[in-house]
C-alpha positions in Angstrom: -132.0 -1.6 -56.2 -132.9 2.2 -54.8 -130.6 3.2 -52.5 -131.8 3.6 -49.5 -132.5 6.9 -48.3 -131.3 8.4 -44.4 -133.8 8.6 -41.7 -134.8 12.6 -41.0 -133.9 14.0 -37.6 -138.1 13.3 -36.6 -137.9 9.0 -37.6 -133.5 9.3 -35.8 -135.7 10.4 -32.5 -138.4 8.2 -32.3 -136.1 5.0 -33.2 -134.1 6.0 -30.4 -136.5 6.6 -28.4 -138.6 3.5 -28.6 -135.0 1.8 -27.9 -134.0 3.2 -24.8 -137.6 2.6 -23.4 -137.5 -0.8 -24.5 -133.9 -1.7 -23.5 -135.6 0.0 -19.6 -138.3 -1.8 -20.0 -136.2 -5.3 -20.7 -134.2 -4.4 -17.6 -137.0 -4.3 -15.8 -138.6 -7.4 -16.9 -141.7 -6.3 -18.2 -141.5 -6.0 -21.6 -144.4 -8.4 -22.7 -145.9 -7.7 -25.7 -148.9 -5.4 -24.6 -146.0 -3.2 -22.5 -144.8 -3.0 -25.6 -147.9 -2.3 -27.3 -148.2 1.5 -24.9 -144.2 2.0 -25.9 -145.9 1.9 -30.1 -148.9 4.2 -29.0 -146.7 6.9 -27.3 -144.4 6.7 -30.3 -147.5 7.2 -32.9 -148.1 10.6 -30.5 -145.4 11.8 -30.4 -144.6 11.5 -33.9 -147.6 14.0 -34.3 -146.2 16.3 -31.4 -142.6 16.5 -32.8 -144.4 17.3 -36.5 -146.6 20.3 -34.7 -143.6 21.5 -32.7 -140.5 20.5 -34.6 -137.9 22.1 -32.1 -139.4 19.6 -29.4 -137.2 16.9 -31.3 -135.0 16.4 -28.5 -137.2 15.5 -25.4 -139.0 12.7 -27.5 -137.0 9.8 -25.6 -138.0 11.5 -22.1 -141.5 12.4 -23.0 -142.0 8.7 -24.8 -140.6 7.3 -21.1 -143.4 9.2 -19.2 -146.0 7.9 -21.7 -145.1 4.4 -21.0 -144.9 5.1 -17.4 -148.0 6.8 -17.4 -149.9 4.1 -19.0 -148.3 1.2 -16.7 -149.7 3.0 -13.9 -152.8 3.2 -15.3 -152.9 -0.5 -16.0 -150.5 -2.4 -14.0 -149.0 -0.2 -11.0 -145.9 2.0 -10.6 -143.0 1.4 -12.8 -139.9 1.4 -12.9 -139.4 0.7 -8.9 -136.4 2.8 -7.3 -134.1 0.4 -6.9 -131.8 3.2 -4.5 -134.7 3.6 -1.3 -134.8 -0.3 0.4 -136.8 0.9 3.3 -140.4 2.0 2.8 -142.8 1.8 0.4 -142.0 1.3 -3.1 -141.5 3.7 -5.6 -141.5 4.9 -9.2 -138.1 6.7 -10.1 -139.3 9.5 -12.2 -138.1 11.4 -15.6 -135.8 14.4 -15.2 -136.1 16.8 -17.1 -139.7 16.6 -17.5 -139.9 18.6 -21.1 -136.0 18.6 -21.7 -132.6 16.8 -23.7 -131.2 13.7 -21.5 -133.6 12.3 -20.0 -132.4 10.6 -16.8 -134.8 8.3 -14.3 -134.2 10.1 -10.8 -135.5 8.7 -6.8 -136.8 12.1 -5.6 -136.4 10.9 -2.5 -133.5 9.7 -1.8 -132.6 13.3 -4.5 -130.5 11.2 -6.4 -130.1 10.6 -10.3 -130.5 6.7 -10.9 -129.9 6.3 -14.6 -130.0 8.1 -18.1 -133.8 6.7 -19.8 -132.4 3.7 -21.8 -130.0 2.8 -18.9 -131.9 0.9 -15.8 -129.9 -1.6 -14.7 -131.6 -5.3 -14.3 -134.0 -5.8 -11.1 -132.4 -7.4 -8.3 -133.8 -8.3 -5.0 
């Protein structure tokens, strides 16, 4: 049997990055399969984006989160829904930094940080 060999920094990234947006997702409840199906495409990107721009290794988590959130809009509506703000309309918390390491979700208006990405807490209501 080979052994087996270690992940490189690149495949390390993207494994943790499609976790912590699945483990947000799963918190959110809305991790069916064709959620998860935008969390695979964004990860396919930026695999090609981190291979172009190696130093950009560390904002993969944060830019895979936008991705996803990006593509929920698109399909489904704003996600996930600030869970700090329980007057008003709803909101999407949104990724902080936008191109940076530790990504966190933040409620702009309420100016608060709400959780690092891989972190959202279950939906209550």
């Amino acid at each position: 049997m080979e052994p087996v060999s270690p992940l490189s920094p690149l495949e390390q990234a993207l494994h943790t990055a499609r976790a912590l947006v699945l483990a947000d997702l799963v918190a959110g409840e809305v991790a069916e399969a064709d959620v998860v199906s935008l969390v695979e495409e964004s990860v396919v990107q930026r695999r090609w984006w981190v291979e172009q721009w190696p130093d950009g290794v560390e904002y993969v988590a944060g830019l895979v989160a936008q991705d996803v959130q990006d593509a929920l809009l698109d399909k489904y509506g704003r996600w996930p829904l600030c869970p700090v703000c329980g007057a008003g309309d709803p909101h999407a918390l949104e990724v902080e930094p936008e191109l940076g390491p530790d990504p966190h979700w933040v409620c702009h208006k309420a100016g608060v940080k709400v959780a690092a990405v891989g972190s959202l807490g279950p939906v209550t209501s």
